[in-house]
DONURO-477009 format. One line per field, with one value per residue (C-alpha): residue number from 1; chain; x, y, z. Coordinates in Angstrom, 3 decimals, decimal comma, padded with zeros to 6 digits. Example, Ala and Ser with C-alpha at 12.3 -4.5 7.8 and 13.67 -1.06 7.14 Angstrom:
resi: [1 2]
chain: [A A]
px: [012,300 013,670]
py: [-004,500 -001,060]
pz: [007,800 007,140]
REM end
This chain:
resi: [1 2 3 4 5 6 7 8 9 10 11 12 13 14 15 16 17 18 19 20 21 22 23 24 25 26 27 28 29 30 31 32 33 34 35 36 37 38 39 40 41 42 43 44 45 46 47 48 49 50 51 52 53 54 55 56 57 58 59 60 61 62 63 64 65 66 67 68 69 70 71 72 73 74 75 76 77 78 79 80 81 82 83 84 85 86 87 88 89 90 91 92 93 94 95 96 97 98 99 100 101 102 103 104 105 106 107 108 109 110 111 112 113 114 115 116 117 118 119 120 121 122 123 124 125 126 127 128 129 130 131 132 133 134 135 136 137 138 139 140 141 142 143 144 145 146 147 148 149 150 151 152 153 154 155 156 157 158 159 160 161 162 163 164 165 166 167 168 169 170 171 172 173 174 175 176 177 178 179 180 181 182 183 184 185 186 187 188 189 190 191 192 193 194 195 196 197 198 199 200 201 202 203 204 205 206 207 208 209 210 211 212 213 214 215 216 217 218 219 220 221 222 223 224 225 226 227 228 229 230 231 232 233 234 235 236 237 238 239 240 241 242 243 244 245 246 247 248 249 250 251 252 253 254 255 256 257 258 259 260 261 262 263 264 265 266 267 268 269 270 271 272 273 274 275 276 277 278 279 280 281 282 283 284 285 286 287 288 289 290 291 292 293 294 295 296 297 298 299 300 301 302 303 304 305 306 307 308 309 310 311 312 313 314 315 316 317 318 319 320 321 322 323 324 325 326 327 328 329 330 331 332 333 334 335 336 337 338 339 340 341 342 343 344 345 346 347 348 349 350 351 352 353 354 355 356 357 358 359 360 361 362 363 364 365 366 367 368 369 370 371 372 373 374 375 376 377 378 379 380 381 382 383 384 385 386 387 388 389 390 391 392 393 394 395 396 397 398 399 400 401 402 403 404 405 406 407 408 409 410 411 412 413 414 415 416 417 418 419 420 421 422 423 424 425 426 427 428 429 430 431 432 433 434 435 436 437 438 439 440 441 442 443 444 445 446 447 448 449 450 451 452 453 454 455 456 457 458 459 460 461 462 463 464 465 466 467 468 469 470 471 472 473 474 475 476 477 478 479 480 481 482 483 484 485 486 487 488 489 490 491 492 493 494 495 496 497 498 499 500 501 502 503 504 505 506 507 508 509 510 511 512 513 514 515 516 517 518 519 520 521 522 523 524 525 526 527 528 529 530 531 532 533 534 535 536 537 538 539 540 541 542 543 544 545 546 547 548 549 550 551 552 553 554 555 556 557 558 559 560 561 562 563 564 565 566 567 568 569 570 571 572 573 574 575 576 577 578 579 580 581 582 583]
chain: [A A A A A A A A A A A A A A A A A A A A A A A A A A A A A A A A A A A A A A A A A A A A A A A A A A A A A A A A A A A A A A A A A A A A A A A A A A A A A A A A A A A A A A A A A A A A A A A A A A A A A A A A A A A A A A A A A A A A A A A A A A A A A A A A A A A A A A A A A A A A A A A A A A A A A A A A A A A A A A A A A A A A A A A A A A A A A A A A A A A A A A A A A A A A A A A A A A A A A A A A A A A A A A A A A A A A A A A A A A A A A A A A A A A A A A A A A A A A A A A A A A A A A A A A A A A A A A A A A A A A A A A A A A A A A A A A A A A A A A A A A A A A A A A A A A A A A A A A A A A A A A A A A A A A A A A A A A A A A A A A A A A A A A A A A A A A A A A A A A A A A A A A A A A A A A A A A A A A A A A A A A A A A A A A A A A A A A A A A A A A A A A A A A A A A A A A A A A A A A A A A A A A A A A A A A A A A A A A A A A A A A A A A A A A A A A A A A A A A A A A A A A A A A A A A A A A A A A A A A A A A A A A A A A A A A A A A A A A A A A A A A A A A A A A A A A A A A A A A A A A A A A A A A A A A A A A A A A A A A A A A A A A A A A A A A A A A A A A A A A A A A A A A A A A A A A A A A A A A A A A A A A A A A A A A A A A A A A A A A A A A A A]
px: [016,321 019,157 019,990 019,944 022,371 024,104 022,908 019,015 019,345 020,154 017,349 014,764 015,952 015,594 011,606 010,878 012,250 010,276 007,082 007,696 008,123 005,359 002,794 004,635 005,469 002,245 -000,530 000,307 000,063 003,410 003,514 006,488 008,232 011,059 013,687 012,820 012,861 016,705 017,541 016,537 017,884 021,349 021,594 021,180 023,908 026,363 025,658 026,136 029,799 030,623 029,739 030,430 028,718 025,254 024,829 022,306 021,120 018,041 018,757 016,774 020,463 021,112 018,081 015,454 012,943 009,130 007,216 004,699 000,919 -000,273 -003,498 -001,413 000,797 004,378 006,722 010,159 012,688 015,432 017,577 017,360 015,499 018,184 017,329 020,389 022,329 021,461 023,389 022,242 024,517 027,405 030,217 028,373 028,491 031,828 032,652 030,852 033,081 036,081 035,157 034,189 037,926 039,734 038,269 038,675 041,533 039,836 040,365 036,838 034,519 031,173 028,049 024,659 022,003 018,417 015,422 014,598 011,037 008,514 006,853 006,629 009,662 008,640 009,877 008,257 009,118 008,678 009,231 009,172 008,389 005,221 004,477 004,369 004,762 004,881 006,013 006,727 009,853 009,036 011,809 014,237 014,212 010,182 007,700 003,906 002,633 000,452 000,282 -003,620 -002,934 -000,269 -001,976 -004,276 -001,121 -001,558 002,176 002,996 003,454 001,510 004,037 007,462 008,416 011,644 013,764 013,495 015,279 013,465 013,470 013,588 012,936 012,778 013,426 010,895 008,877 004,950 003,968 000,602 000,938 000,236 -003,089 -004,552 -003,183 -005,404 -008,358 -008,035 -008,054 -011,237 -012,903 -011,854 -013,485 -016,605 -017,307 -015,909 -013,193 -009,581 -007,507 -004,368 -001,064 000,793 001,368 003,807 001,283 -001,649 000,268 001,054 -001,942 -003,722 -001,307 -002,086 -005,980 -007,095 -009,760 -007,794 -010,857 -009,961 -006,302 -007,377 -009,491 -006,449 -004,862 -000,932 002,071 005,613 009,205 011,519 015,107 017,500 016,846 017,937 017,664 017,832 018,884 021,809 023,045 019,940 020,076 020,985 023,444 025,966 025,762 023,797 024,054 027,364 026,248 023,276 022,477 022,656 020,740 017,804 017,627 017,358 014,395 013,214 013,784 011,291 008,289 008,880 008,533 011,989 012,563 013,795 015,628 018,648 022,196 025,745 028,442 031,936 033,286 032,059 031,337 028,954 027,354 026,647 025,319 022,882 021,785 021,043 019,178 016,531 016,423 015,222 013,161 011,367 008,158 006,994 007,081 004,058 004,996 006,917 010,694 012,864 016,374 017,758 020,419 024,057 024,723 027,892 027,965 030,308 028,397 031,836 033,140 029,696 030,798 034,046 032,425 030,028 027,725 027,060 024,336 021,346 022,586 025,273 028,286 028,315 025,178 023,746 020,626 021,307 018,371 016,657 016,220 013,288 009,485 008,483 009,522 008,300 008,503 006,630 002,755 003,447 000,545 -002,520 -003,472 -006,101 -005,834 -008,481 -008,197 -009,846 -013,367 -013,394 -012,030 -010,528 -007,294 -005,911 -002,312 000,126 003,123 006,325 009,271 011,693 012,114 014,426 011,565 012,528 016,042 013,994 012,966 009,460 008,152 004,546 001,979 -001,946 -004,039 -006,798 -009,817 -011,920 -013,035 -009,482 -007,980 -010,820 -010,209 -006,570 -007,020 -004,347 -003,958 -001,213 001,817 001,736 004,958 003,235 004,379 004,667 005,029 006,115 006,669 008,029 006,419 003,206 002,344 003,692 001,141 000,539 -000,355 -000,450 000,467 001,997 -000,588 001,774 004,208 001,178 002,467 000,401 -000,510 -001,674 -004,370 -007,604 -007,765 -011,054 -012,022 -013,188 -016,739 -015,548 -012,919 -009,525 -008,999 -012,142 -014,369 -017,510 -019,428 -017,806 -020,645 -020,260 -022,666 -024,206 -022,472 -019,235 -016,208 -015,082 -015,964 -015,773 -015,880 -019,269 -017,378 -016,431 -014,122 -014,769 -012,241 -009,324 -007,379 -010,015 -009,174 -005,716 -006,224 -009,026 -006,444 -003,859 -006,280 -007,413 -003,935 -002,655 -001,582 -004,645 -006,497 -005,332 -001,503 -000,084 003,204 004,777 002,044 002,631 001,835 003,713 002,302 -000,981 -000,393 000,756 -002,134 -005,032 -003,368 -003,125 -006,395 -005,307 -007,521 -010,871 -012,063 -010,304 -011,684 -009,579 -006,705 -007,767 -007,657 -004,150 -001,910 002,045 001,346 -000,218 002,442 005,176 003,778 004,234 007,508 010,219 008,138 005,875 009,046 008,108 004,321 005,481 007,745 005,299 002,364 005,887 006,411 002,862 001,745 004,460 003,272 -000,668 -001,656 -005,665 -005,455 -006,303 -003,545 -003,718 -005,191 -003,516 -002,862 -002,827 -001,577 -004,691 -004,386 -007,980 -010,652 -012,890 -010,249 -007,343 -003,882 -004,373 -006,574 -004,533 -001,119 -002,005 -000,614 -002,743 -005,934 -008,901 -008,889 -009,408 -009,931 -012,644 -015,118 -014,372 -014,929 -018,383 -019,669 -018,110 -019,232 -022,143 -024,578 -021,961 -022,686 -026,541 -026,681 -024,688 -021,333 -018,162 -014,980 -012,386 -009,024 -006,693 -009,148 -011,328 -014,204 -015,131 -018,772 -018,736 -021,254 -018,638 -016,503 -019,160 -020,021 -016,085 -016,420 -019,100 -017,802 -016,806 -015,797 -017,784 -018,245 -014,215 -013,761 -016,376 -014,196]
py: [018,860 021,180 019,506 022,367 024,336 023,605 026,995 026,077 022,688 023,836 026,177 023,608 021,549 024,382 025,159 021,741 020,676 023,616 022,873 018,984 020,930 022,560 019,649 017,445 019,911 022,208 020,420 016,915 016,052 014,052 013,852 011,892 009,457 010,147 008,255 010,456 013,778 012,873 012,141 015,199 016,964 014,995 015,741 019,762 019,347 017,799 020,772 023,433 021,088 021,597 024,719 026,903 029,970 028,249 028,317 030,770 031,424 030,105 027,100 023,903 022,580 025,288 025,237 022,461 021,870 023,299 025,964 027,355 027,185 030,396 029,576 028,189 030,650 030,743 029,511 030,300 027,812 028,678 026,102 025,310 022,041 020,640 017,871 015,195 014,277 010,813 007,832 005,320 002,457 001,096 003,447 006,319 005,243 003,760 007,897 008,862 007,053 007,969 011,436 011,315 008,650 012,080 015,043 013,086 011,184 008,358 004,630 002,930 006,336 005,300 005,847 005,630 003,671 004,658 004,347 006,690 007,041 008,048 011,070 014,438 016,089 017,922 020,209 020,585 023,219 022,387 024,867 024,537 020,117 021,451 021,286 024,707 024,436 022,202 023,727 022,042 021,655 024,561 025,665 024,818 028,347 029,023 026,063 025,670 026,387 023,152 023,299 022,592 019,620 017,432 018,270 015,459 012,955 010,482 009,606 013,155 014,195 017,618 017,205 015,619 013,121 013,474 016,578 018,331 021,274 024,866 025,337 022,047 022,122 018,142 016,689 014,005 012,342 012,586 009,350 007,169 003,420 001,024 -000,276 003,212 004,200 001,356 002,176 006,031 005,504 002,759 005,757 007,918 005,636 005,046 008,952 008,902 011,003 011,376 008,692 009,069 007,981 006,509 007,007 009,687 012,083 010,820 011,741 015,413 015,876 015,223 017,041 020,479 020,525 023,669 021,336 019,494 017,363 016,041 015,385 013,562 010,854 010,221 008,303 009,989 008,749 010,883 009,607 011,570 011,483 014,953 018,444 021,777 023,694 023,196 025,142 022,386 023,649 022,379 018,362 016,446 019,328 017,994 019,662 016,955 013,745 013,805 011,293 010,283 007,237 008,619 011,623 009,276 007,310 010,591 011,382 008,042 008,811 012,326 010,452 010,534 008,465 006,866 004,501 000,511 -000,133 001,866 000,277 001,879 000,343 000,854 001,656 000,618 -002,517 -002,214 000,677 -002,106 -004,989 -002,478 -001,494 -005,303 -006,177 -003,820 -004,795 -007,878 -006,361 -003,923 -005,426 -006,612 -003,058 -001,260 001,619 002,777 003,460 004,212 003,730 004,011 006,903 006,940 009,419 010,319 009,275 011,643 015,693 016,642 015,059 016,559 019,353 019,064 018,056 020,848 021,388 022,264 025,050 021,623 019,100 018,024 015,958 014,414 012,523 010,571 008,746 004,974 004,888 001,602 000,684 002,795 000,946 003,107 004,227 005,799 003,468 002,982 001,119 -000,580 -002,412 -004,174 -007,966 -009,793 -012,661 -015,392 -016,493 -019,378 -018,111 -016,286 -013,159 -010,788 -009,168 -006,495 -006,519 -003,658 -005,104 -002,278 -001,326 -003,298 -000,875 -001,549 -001,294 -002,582 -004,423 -006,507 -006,068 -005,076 -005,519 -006,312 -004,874 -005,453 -003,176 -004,520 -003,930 -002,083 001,040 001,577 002,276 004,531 006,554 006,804 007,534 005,498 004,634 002,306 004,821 006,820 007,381 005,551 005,841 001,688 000,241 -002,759 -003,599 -006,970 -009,661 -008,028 -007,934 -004,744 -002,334 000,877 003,555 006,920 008,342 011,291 013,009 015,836 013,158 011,847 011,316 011,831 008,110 007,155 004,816 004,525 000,641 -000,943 -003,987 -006,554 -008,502 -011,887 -013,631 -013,480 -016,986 -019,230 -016,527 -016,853 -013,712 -011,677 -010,731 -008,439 -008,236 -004,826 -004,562 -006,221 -004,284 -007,404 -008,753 -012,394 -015,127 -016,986 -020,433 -021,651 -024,933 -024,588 -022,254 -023,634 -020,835 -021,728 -024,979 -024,646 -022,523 -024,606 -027,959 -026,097 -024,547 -028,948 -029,640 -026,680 -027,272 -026,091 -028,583 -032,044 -031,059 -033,201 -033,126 -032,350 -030,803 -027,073 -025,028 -026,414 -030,053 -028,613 -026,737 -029,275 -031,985 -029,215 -028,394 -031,853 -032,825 -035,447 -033,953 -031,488 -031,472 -031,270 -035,399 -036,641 -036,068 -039,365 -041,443 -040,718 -043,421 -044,152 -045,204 -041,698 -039,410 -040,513 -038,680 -035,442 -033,417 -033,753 -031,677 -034,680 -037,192 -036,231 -037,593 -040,407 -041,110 -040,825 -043,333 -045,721 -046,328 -045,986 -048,749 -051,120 -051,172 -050,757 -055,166 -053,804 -051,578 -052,266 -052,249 -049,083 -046,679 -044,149 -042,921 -039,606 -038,665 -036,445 -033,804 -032,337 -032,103 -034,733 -037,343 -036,447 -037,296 -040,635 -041,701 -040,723 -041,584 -045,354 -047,320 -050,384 -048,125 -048,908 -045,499 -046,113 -043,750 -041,883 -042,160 -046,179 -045,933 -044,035 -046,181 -049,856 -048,869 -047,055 -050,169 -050,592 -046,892 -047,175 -049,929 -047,340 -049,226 -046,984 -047,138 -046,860 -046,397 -045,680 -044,692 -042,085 -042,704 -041,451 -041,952 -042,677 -040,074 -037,449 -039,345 -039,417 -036,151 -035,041 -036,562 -035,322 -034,323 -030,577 -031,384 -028,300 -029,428 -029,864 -026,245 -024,488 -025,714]
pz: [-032,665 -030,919 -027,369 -025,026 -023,802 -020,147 -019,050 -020,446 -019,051 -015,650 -015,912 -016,714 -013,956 -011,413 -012,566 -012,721 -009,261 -008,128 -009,349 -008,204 -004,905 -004,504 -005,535 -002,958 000,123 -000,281 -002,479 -000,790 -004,360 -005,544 -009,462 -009,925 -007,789 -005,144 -007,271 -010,063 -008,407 -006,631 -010,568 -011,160 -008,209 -008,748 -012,357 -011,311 -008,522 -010,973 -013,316 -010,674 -009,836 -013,193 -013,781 -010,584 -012,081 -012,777 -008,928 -007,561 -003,931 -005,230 -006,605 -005,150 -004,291 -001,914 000,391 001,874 -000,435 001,000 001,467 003,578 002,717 002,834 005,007 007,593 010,172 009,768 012,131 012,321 013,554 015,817 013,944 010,466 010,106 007,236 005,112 004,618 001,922 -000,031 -000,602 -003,008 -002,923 -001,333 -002,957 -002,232 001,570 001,180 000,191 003,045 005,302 003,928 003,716 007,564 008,403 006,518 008,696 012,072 011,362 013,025 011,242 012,703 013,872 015,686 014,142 015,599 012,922 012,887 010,564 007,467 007,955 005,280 006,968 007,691 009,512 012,267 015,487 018,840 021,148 024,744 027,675 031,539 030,382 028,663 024,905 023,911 019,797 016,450 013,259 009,415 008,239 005,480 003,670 006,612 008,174 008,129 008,599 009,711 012,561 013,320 016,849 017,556 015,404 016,807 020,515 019,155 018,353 021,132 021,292 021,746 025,304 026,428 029,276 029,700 032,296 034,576 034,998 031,553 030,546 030,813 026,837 024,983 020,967 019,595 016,263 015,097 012,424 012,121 009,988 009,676 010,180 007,452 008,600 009,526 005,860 004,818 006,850 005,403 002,100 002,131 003,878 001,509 -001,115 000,662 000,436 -003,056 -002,302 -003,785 -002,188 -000,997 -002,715 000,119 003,489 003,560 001,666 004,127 007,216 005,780 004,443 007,816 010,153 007,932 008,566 008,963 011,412 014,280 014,212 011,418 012,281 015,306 013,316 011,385 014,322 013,393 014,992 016,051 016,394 018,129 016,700 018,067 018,871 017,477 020,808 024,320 027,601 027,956 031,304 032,997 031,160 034,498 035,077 033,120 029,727 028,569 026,462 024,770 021,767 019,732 021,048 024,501 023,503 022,099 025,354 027,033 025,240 026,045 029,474 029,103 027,853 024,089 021,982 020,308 017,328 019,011 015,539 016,031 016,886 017,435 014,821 014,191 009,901 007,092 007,617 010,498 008,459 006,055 008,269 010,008 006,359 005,316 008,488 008,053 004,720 005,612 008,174 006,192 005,144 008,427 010,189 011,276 009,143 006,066 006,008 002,380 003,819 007,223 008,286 009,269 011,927 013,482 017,404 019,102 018,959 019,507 016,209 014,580 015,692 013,523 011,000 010,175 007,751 004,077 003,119 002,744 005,051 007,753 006,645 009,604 008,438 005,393 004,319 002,795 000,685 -000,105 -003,941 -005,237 -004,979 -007,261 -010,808 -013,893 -017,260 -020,317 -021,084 -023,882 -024,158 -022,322 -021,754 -019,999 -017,982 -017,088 -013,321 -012,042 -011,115 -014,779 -013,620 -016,582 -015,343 -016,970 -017,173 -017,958 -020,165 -019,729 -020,962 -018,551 -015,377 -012,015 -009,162 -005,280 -006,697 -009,562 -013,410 -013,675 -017,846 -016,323 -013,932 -012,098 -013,738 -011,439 -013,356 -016,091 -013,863 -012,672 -015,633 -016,731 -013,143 -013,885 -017,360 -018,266 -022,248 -024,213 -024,712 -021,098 -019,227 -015,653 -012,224 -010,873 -007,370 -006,215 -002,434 -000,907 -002,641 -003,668 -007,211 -009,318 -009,814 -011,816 -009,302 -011,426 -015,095 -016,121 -018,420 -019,418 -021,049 -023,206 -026,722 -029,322 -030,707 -027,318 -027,491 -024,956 -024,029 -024,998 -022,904 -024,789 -024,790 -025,260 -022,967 -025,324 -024,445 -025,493 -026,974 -024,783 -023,404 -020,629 -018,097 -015,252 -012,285 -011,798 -008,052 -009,042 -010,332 -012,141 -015,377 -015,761 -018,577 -018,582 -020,358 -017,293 -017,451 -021,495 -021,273 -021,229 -019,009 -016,311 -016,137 -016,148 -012,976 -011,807 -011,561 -010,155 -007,657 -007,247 -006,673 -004,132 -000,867 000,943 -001,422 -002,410 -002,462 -005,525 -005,532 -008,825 -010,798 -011,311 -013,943 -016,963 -016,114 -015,970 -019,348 -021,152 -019,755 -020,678 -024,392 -025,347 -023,875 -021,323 -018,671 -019,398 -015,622 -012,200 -011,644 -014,651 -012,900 -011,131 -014,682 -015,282 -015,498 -016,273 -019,792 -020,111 -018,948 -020,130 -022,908 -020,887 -020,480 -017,509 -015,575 -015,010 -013,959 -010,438 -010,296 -012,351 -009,529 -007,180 -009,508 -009,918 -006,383 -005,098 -007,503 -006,798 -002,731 -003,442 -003,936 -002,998 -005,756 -009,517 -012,011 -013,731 -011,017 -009,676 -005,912 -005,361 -001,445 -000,091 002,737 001,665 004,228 005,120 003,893 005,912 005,958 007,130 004,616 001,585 002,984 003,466 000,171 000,738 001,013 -001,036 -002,807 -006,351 -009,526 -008,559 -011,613 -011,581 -007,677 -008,006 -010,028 -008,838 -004,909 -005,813 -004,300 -001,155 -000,582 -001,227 001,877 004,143 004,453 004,277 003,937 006,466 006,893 009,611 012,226 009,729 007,227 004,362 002,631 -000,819 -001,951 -001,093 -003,444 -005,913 -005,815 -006,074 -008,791 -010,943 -014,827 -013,989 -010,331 -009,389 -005,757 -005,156 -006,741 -004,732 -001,563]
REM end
């Protein structure tokens, strides 16, 4: 097949940015992710670099992306709303910098660091103090008018505080918080309507009701972060703020609402500390941010620096590593959890999602792939944020080859072959072989020996593989009949409970040779009960059945200040331990 031509490639790129930019800006419907629309968009601006003479007024390069919905009234804005230019990693802001050092001639210029929220840009027009207007970004020179609806924003003010200028227009974000994202969308299921695909798309969607009603259940949010227009003479009669930062505490000072994660840093290096910080910080804010943005303090050295026809160069957005990212299904698993559960599990051509390889992915259950249509061979869109598990969130039916195969869950657990049952009100099917199957128990014993159970030191999941495979333990209360002259037999990974047996058996004279003590911080024993060497706390079968006439006539056994009846002991110990697993 003939690769195209630079002319055809460019315009491909142009419709297909286009239509990307229409289903995100106007349907609220994103069909790829952000990372792959800026490849696109990049690939089309290094085109047009090339090839001077590809560029049209047109082009997606050359204007904001957006348009207006045409049941919504235009707005024009008396400044461009522009977008800003992207920087990915830390050449890209390293160029940045340099680019800014050359104009000003400066060797460390100030910049003022704020957050890149995921939202809807927006502008509000205030005049005389009172909130006269909200429009859309738009295209950058038109927008939505979508006043009635941000009158129901709660953190907008209908009214400005101190002595505010007689035509104010403000530059801010509209976003939904991550719990009110989450209490949306399990709405939107309970009336078995389309959810939404992240917050970003929940906020816009809301703010461009054609029912303010419906915008005000929505429970929206607005930053304020500059403004386009102002009658500066009357700011504190002064001209007004002469920087960013003092420009945002301004606003502050009229009753809007402004960002607390912002800092003023000097070069390069502060640029990059700032960047790293919220980094860290990321996961545990209220709301979702993709990067944070590098501003340049001084207006008058803005001023210098001017703008391009899309965005200022006084400005850039550090974008965080993509969460999400299109990749290949190669194929589907399922896993057995503890409780029986069958997992489906994406496995995926190797993609970079958040900073880390992703080759696997939560499929969640049976009726979610069969709402997302999603077959071996798709191109699918996956997300990963902070430590939670990659999932698949959306495919791309339009890159469907032809071999594609529909994923048939099967009737018998993959791992021991009994029946998979599913309740009629559950969305989860589950083995019915219980701790037959041996990927139960392997989950059941680690689940035994977690730390918000008996906390064993030492046995993790290989241990626990390699005791279930060979046999040495069929049930969670075998893990009392282990002994040293049993695993040794196990790998290295076991040299760590052998320790433990070794020097617990050495100080234990009450004990019988052979039995081993295993440290308990499991409710009702306590940590005093298990921590004691010289404790009468034998293997729990031999125990059972040894005490079982002490425990008839009442007497129990004590140690450390706390008792513990032996009938709890015998009934941990019953041949499945099903009363320890149901804890």
């Amino acid at each position: 097949m003939r690769a195209p031509s630079v002319p055809d490639r460019a315009r491909a790129l142009r419709e297909q940015i286009e239509r990307l930019d229409y289903a995100y800006y106007v349907l609220d419907a994103p069909e790829v992710p952000d990372a792959e629309y800026d490849r696109l968009l990049r690939e089309l601006q290094q085109l047009e670099e090339l090839h001077p003479e590809l560029r049209s007024a047109d082009s997606p390069t050359q204007r904001v992306a957006g348009a207006v919905r045409a049941d919504l009234q235009p707005a024009t804005h008396a400044v461009p709303m522009l977008s800003l230019n992207n920087a990915l990693d830390d050449a890209e802001t390293e160029a940045f910098d340099a680019r800014v050092r050359a104009i000003l001639g400066a060797s460390l210029p100030k910049y003022c660091c704020e957050l890149k929220f995921d939202g809807l840009a927006i502008s509000l027009r205030f005049r005389d103090g009172v909130f006269e207007r909200a429009a859309t970004r738009g295209d950058g020179a038109v927008g939505e008018d979508v006043t009635d609806n941000v009158r129901t924003i709660r953190s907008v003010p209908l009214r400005l505080r101190h002595r505010a200028p007689e035509l104010l227009e403000v530059r801010g974000e509209v976003l939904m918080f991550r719990r009110d994202f989450e209490r949306l969308n399990a709405h939107q299921r309970e009336q078995g309507n389309k959810e939404f695909a992240n917050p970003r798309n929940a906020a816009a969607g809301s703010l461009r009701q054609l029912d303010a009603a419906v915008t005000a259940q929505r429970r929206l949010h607005f930053f304020a972060y500059g403004i386009a227009a102002a009658d500066t003479a009357s700011i504190d009669g002064d001209g007004g703020p002469a920087s960013q930062w003092l420009l945002l505490d301004w606003l502050q000072q009229l009753g809007l609402p402004v960002c607390e994660h912002r800092a003023v840093v000097q070069g390069i290096g502060g640029l990059r500390g700032f960047y790293e910080r919220i980094a860290q910080q990321r996961d545990g804010l209220p709301y979702e941010i993709d990067g944070v943005v590098f501003k340049v303090d001084s207006f008058a050295e803005q001023q210098r620096l001017g703008s391009l026809a899309r965005a200022p160069r006084w400005a850039v957005a550090r974008k965080f590593p993509p969460r999400e990212a299109l990749t290949r299904l190669l194929d589907i698993e399922v896993q057995v959890g503890r409780t029986g559960a069958l997992t489906p599990v994406a496995r995926l051509a190797p993609v970079v999602v958040g900073g880390v390889v992703v080759s696997s992915a939560t499929l969640h259950n049976e009726d979610e792939i069969r709402r997302k249509d999603i077959r071996i061979g798709d191109t699918v869109a996956v997300r990963r944020a902070g430590d939670v598990i990659p999932e698949v969130i959306a495919v791309l039916p339009e890159r469907r080859p032809h071999d594609a195969r529909e994923f048939v869950f099967p009737c018998n657990c993959p791992v021991c072959g009994s029946a998979v049952v599913r309740g009629e009100d559950e969305a989860v099917a589950r083995c019915s072989g219980g701790l037959i199957c041996p990927a139960q128990r392997k989950q059941a014993l680690l689940h035994f020996a977690g730390r918000r159970a008996l906390d064993i030191d030492g046995l993790g999941e290989k241990l626990v593989d390699q005791l279930v495979d060979s046999g040495l333990v069929t049930h969670p209360a075998g893990l009392f009949e282990l002994n040293q002259q049993v695993l040794p037999g196990a790998r290295s990974h076991g040299r760590e409970v052998r320790r433990q047996i070794a020097r617990r058996d050495r100080a234990r004279a009450l004990d019988e040779p052979g039995t081993v003590h295993i440290r308990s911080r499991h409710p009702p024993c306590g940590r005093g009960y298990g921590a004691r060497p010289g404790a009468p706390f034998q293997a729990l079968p031999g125990l059972c059945g040894r005490r079982r006439n002490r425990a008839a006539a009442g007497e129990r056994h004590r140690s450390g200040g706390r008792a513990l009846d032996t009938p709890v002991l015998r009934g941990a110990a019953q041949s499945q331990g099903d009363r320890l697993l149901a804890a």
